[in-house]
N, C-alpha and C positions, 0 to 999 in steps of 0.2 A: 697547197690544196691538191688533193689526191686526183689522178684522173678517172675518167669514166671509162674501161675497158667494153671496146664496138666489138670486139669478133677477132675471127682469125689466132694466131698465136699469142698466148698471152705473156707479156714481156716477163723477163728474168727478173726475178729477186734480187735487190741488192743485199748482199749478205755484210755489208760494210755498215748500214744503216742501223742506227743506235737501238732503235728499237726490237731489234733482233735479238742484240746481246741482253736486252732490259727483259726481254720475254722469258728467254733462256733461265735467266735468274731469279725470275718471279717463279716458276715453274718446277725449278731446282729449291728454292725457299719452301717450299710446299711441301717437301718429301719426295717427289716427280723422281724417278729412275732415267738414265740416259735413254730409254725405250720410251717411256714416256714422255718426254721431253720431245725427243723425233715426232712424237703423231701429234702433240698439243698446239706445235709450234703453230702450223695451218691454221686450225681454228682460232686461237691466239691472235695473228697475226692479218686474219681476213677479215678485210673492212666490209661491211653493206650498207647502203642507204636507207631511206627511209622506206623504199616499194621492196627490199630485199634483193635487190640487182648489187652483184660484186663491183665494189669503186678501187678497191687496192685487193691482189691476192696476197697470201702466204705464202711461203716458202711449202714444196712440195716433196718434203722430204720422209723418207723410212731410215726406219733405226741401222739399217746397215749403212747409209749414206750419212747419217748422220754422226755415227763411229767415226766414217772413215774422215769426217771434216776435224772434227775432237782432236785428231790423232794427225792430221796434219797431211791423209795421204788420199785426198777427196781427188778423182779424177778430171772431174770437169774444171777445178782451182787450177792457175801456175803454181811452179815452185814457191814463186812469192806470196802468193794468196795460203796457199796452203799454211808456211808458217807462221805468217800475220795473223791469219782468221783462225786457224786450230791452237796459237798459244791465246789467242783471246778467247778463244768459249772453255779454255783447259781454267785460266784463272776466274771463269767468271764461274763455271762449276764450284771449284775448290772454294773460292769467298763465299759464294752465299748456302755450301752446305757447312762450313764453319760457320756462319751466323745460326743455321740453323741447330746446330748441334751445340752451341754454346748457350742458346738458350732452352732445349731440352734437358740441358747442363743442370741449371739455375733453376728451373723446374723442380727438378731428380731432389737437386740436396733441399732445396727450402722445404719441403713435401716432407725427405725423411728426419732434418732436426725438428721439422713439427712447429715451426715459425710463423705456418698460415693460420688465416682466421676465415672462418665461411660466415657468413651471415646469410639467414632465410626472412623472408618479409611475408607477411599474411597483412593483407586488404579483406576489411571487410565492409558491407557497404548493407546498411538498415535505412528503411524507411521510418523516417519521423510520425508518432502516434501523436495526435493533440485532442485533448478529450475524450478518448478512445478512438478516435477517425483517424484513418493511415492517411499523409498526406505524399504532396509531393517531392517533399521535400527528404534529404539523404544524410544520414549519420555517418561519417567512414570514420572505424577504427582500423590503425594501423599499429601493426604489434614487430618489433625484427627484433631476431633472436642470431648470438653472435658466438661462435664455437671456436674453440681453437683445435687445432688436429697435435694428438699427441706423435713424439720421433718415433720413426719407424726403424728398428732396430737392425731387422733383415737389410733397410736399403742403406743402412750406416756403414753397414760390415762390406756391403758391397764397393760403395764406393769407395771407403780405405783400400780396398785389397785392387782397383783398380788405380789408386792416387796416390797412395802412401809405400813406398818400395819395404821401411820398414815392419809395416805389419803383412804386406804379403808375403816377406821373408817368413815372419815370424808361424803364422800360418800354416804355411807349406812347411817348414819344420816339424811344425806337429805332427800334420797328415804325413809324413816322412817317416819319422820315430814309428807310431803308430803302426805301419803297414809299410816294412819296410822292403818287403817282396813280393808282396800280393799286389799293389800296385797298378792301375791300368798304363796300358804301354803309351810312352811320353806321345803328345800328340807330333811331333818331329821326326819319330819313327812310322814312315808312312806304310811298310809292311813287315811281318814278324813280330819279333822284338828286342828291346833295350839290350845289348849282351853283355854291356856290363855289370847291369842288375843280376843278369840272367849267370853269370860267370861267378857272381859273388854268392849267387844262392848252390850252385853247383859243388862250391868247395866249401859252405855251409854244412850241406846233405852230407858231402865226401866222409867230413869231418863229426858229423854225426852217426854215422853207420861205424867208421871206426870205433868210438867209443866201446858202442854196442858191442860190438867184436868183442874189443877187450873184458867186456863185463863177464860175457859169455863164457871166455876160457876159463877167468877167475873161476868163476861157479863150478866148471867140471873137475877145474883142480883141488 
């Protein structure tokens, strides 16, 4: 049973307490950013009674304090706290934004083979006429109408080319072929550009303008 905090300092957070890592992960399951996560924790975590008087507080932390706990290099922790408690919120992050991302997964593809079915329901609700006199009495018709969603073709192609290596080879081959110099500069090249593209299209040109030459002379001769 939680205690009643009187006054004066209000005692430390145990950051060991299970409920802490359970917050963190409820939080994280939600889409919650590690900034996020920092300010929720409080609220989350902060008990009140029934007159709205604090019985447990929260952890009182900001996103820069809360980095530094993540990552193992929290000032106020020992050496040992630090990697006890920062490899525990590092895997309690990563599990529950895999839960979460596997089921936006599952989502994604059922949506684009077009597998779901929606159903809509209309209630409607008449009063009973008897001899011509409205009583009080109530007629419900209920009518549900059941659709299937057809595959979404865009999100098909998409997930292949993020799940399937041989159709994103295949793909990119094309867009390759296609434009084989014009090209936007590979995202890896973080200023300028590719020079090997850039080297292959130069003895292209090189090789193009010689031509011309040659044709040139032909003609005058």
């Amino acid at each position: 049973m939680a205690v009643k905090h009187t006054g004066g300092l209000k005692p430390a957070y145990n950051y060991d307490a299970p409920e802490f890592y359970d917050a963190i992960k409820v939080l994280a399951k939600n889409g919650a950013s590690d900034d996020e996560i920092a300010v929720g924790l409080k609220a989350v975590l902060t008990e009140k009674d029934s007159q709205g008087h604090i019985i447990k507080y929260g952890p009182n932390i900001d996103p820069t304090n809360f980095n530094s706990m993540k990552n193992g290099k929290y000032e106020c922790w020992t050496d040992e706290e630090n990697e006890r408690r920062g490899s525990a919120i590092r895997q309690v992050l990563m599990g529950a934004r895999l839960d979460t991302n596997r089921i936006v997964k599952a989502t994604y593809l059922a949506t684009a083979l077009g597998n779901k079915t929606v159903t809509s329901k209309t209630v409607v609700k008449k009063r009973l006429r008897i001899d011509g006199e409205l009583t009080d009495n109530e007629e419900i018709q209920t009518t549900e109408v059941t659709s299937g969603l057809a595959p979404n073709m865009q999100a098909l192609s998409l997930w292949l080319k993020h799940h399937d290596p041989e159709w994103r080879k295949r793909e990119m081959g094309i867009e390759e072929e296609e434009n084989p110099y014009n090209a936007p500069t590979p995202a890896k090249v973080k200023k300028g550009v590719d020079i090997t593209s850039w080297l292959d299209k130069e003895l292209l040109d090189a090789k193009e303008e010689d031509t011309d030459a040659d044709s040139v002379v032909e003609s005058t001769e």
